[in-house]
LOBA-425862 format. One record per residue (C-alpha): residue in one letter; x, y, z; residue number from 1. Coordinates in steps of 0.1 Angstrom, whole numbers, plus 5000, padded with zeros to 4 digits. Layout:
N
  rest     u     v     w   nr
     A     X     Y     Z  NUM
...
This chain:
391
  rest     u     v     w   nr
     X  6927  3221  2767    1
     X  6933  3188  2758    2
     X  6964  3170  2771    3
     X  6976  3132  2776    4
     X  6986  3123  2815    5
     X  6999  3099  2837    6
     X  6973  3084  2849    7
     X  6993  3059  2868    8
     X  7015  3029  2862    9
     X  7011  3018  2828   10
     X  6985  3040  2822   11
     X  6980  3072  2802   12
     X  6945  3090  2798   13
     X  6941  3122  2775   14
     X  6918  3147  2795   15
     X  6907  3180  2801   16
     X  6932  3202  2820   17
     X  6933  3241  2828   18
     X  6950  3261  2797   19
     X  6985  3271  2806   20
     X  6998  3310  2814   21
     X  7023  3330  2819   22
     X  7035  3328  2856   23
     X  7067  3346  2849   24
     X  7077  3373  2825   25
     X  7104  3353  2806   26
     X  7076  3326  2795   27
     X  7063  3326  2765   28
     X  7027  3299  2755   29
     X  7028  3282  2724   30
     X  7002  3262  2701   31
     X  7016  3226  2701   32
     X  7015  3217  2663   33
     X  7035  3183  2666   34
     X  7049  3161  2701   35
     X  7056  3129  2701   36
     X  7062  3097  2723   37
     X  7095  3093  2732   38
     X  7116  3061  2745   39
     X  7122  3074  2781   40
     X  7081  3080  2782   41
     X  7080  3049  2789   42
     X  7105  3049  2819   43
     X  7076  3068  2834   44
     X  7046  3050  2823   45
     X  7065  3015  2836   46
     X  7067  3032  2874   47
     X  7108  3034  2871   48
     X  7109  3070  2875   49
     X  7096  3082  2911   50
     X  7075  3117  2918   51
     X  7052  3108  2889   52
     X  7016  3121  2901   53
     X  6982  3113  2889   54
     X  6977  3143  2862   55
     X  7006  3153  2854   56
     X  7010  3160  2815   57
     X  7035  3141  2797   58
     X  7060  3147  2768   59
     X  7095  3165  2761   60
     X  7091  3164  2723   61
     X  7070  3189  2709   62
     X  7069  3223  2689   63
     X  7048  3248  2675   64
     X  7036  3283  2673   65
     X  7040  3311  2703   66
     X  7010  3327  2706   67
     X  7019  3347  2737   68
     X  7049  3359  2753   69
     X  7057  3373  2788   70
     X  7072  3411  2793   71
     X  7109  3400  2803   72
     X  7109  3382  2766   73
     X  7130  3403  2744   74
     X  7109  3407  2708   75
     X  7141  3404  2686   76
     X  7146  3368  2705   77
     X  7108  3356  2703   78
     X  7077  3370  2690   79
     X  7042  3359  2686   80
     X  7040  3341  2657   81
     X  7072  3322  2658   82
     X  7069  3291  2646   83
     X  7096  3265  2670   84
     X  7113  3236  2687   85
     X  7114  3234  2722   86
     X  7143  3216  2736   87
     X  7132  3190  2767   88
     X  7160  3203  2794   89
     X  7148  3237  2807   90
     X  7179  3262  2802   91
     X  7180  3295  2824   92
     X  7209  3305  2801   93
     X  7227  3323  2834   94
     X  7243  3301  2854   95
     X  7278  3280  2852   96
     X  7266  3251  2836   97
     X  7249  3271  2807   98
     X  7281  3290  2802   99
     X  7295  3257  2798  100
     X  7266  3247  2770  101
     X  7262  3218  2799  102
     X  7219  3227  2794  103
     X  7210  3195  2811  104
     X  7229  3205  2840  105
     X  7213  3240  2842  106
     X  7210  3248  2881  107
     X  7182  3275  2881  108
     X  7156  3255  2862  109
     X  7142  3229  2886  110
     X  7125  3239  2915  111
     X  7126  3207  2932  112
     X  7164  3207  2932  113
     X  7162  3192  2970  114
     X  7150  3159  2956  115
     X  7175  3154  2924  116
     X  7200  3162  2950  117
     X  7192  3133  2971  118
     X  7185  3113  2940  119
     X  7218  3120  2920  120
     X  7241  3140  2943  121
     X  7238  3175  2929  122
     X  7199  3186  2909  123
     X  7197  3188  2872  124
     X  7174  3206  2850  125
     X  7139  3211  2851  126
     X  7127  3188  2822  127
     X  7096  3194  2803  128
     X  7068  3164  2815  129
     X  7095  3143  2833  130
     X  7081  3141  2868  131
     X  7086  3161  2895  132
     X  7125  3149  2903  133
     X  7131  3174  2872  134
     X  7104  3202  2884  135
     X  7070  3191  2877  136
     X  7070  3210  2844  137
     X  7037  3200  2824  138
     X  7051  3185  2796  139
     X  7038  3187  2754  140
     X  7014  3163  2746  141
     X  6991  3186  2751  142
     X  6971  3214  2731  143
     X  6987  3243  2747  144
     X  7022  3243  2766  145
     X  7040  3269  2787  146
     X  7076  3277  2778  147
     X  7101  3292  2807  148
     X  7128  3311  2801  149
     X  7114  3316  2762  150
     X  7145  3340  2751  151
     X  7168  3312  2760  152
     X  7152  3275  2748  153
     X  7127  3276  2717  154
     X  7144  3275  2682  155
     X  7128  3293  2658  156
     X  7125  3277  2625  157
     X  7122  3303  2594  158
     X  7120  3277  2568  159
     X  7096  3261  2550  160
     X  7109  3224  2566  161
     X  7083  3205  2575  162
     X  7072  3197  2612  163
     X  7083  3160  2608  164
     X  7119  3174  2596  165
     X  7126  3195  2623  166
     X  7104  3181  2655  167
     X  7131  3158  2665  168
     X  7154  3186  2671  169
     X  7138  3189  2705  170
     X  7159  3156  2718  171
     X  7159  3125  2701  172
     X  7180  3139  2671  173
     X  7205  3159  2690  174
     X  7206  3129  2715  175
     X  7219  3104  2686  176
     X  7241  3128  2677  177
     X  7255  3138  2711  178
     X  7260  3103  2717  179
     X  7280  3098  2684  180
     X  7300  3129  2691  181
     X  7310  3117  2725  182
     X  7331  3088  2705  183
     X  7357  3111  2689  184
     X  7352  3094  2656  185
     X  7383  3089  2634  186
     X  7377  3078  2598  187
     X  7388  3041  2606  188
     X  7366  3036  2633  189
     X  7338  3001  2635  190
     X  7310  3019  2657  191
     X  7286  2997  2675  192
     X  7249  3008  2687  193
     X  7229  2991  2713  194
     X  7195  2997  2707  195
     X  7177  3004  2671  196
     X  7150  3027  2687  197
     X  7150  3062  2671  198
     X  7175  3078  2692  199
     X  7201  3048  2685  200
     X  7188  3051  2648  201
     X  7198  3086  2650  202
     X  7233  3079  2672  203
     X  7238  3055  2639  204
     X  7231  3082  2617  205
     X  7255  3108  2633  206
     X  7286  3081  2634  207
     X  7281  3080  2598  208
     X  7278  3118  2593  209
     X  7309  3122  2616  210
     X  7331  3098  2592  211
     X  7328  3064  2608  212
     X  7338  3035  2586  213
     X  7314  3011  2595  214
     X  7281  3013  2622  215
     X  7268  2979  2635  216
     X  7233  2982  2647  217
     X  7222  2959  2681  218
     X  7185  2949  2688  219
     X  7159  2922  2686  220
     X  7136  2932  2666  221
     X  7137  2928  2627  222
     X  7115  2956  2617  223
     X  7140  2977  2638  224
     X  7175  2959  2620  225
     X  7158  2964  2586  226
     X  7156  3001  2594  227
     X  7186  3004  2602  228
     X  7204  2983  2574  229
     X  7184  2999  2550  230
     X  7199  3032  2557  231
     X  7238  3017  2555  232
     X  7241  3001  2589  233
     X  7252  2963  2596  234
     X  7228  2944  2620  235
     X  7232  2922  2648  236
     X  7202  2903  2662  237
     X  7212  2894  2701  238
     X  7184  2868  2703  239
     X  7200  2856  2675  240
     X  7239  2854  2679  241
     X  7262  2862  2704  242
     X  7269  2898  2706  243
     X  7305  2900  2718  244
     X  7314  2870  2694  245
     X  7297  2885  2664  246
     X  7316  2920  2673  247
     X  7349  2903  2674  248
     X  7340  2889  2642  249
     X  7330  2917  2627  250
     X  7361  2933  2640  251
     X  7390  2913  2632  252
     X  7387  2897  2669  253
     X  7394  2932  2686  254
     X  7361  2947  2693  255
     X  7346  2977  2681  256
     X  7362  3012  2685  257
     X  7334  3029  2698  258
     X  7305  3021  2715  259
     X  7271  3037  2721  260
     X  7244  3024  2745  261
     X  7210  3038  2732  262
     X  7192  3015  2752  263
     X  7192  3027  2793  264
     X  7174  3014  2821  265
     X  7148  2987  2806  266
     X  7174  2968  2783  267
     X  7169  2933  2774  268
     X  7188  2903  2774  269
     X  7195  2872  2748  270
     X  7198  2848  2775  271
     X  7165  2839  2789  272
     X  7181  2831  2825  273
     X  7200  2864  2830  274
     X  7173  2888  2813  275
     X  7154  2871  2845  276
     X  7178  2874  2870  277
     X  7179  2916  2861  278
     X  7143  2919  2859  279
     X  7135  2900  2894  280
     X  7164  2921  2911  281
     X  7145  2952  2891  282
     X  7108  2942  2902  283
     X  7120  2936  2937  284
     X  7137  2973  2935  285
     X  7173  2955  2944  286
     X  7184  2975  2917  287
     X  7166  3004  2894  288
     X  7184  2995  2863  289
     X  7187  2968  2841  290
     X  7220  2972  2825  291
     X  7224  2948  2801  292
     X  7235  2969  2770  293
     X  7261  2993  2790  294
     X  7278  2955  2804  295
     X  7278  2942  2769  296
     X  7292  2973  2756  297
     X  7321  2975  2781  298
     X  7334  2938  2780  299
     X  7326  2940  2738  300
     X  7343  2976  2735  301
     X  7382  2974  2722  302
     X  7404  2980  2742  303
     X  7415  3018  2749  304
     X  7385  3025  2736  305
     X  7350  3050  2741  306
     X  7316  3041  2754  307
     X  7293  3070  2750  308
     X  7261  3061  2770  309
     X  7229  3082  2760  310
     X  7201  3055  2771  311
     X  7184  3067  2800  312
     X  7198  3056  2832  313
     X  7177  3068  2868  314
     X  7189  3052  2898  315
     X  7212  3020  2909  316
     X  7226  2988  2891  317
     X  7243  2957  2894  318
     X  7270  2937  2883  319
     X  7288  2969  2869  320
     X  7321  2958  2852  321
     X  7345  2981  2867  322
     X  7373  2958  2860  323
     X  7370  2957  2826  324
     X  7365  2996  2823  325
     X  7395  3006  2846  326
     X  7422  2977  2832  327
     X  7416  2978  2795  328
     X  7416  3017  2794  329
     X  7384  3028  2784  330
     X  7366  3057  2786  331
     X  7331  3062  2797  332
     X  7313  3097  2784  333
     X  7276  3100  2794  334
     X  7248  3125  2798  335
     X  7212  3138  2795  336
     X  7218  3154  2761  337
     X  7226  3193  2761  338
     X  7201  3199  2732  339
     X  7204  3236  2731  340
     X  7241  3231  2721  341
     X  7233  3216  2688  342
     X  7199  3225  2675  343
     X  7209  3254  2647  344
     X  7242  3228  2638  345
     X  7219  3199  2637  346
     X  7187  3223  2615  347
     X  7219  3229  2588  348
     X  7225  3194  2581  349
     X  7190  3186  2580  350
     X  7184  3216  2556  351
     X  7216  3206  2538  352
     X  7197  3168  2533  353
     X  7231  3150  2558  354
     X  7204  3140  2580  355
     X  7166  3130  2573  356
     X  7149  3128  2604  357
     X  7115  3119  2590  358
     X  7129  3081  2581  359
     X  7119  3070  2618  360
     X  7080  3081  2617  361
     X  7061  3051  2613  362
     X  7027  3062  2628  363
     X  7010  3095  2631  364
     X  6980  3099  2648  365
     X  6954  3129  2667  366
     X  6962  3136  2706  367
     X  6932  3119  2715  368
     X  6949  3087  2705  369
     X  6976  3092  2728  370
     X  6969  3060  2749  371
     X  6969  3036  2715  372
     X  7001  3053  2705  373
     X  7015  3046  2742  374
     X  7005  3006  2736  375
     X  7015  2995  2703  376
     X  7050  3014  2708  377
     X  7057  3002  2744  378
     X  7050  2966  2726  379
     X  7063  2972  2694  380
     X  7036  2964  2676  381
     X  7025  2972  2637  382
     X  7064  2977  2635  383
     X  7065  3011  2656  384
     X  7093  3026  2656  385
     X  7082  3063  2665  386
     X  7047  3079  2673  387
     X  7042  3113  2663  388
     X  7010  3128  2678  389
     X  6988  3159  2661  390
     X  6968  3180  2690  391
């Protein structure tokens, strides 16, 4: 089959790879109909995520058709034909954490649990084409993928939506959302979102769903603010104005209620001299993080107030302002996003028209163009904002 890998630091190659199987009897194979190229892809392809191998088969967005399911998969849960969404965090559906609905957290799922365990202090999930700190797991850009633990994960969708409705189901969508629940929203809240990407255009989207009174969107780039202001949301360009100052403005001088960083590990800066500082310290691997969004949303954030941080964070930073988090009160709520919890939830407001996921695509183009896809949305160019890909 066909399938796009890493093919090395900034580098992506589509190429010929061995058709997945069933290896246990609780998989299931499906037809990839839709993937796409998500934000944290590029945490990978920049060399900021370690255990990446040459080969390994990228993507945690994707869905389609099961064409083949193991003997442990029970046929009233999954079936060949079923058309679904597969979430990105692998679920075994067993152990403590999935009791809790924490599905990111799952601790049966990645086999290399030894090296998240150094890495982060306990393992997490396996994650679907994520590198091998999160299993190894050959990932969806591909023709063909191999689903564990199919009775637990894959949605199936009996609708007639369309793949572009429901694909995002599989993270960025519930990630947004997640990340707007986190903030306790009360009908007088001023949300702010760092980052206009499409999981902070969908954290945007979710505040307003969940009753916020007002959602300021923060990026750079004006094809990203118009997006965003066109579907209700006030912008703030950071190489523009200052962020803090505009927030207080915006605010009535006390700062927004709630905050979201949608932004992560690769953030960027409106100063030219301390975007540099970050990126030397980053380059030079004094820190793995560039944290410029989750500082301004601390020191900008109200006081008593939430940040709810869904950006992508993988190792060490600097310059983290405790001070400001412990003496004004605030509360910090984080995570790799616990999809499974809020697919069906998330597929009713979609159906119900609360939500319209299909307001972020902006290119669509065959597998075999996964490497153009890769370059014009790492550098934002012809206004990308999201790259679905077609196997």
């Amino acid at each position: 089959m066909r399938a796009n890998t890493w093919a090395g630091r900034n580098k992506v190659e589509v190429r010929d790879v061995p058709d997945p199987r069933i290896l246990n009897s609780r998989d299931a194979i499906v037809r990839i109909t839709s993937t796409a190229i998500c934000g944290s892809d590029l945490h990978l392809v920049d060399g900021y995520v370690p255990t990446m191998q040459d080969g390994d088969v990228l993507g945690h967005e994707f869905m389609g058709e099961v064409i083949e399911v193991g003997p442990g998969v029970a046929r009233d849960r999954l079936s060949v034909g079923d058309r679904v969404v597969v979430p990105f965090p692998i679920a075994c559906g067993a152990c403590a954490a999935c009791a809790a609905e924490l599905y990111s957290c799952c601790e049966n799922t990645n086999p290399n649990a030894g090296i998240a365990e150094k890495m982060f202090g306990h393992p997490v999930a396996g994650i679907f084409g994520y590198s091998h700190l999160t299993g190894g797991y050959a990932g969806g850009q591909a023709q063909y993928a191999r689903v564990p633990f199919a009775d637990v994960n894959p949605l199936r969708i009996e609708s007639d939506l369309t793949d572009e409705q429901v694909l995002f189901l599989s993270d960025i969508l519930p990630t947004g959302y997640m990340g707007a629940e986190m903030c306790d929203i009360q009908p007088t809240d001023v949300v702010a979102v760092w980052g206009a990407g499409p999981v902070g255009q969908f954290a945007m989207d979710s505040a307003r769903v969940l009753g916020a009174a007002r959602v300021i969107a923060i990026d750079k780039e004006p094809y990203r603010l118009r997006m965003a202001e066109q579907a209700g949301h006030t912008p703030v360009n950071f190489e523009e104005v200052d962020v803090r100052s505009a927030l207080l403005e915006l605010t009535g001088g006390r700062g927004p209620d709630k905050c979201i960083d949608a932004v992560g590990m690769e953030a960027t800066h409106g100063s030219a001299h301390i975007a540099a500082y970050d990126r030397l310290k980053q380059a030079v691997r004094s820190e793995t993080d560039r944290p410029h969004a989750l500082r301004q949303a601390i020191t900008s954030c109200r006081s008593g107030g939430v940040v709810s941080v869904i950006g992508v964070y993988g190792g060490l930073l600097d310059k983290f302002p405790a001070g400001a988090w412990m003496n004004r009160s605030l509360t910090l709520r984080t995570g790799q996003c616990h999809v499974q919890r809020y697919m069906k939830p998330l597929l009713a407001r979609i159906e119900r028209g609360e939500i319209d996921p299909t307001r972020i695509i902006t290119h669509t183009l065959p597998l075999d163009e996964a490497d153009r896809g890769f370059e014009i949305f790492k550098n934002k160019e012809e206004d990308c904002e999201k790259v679905v890909l077609k196997p």
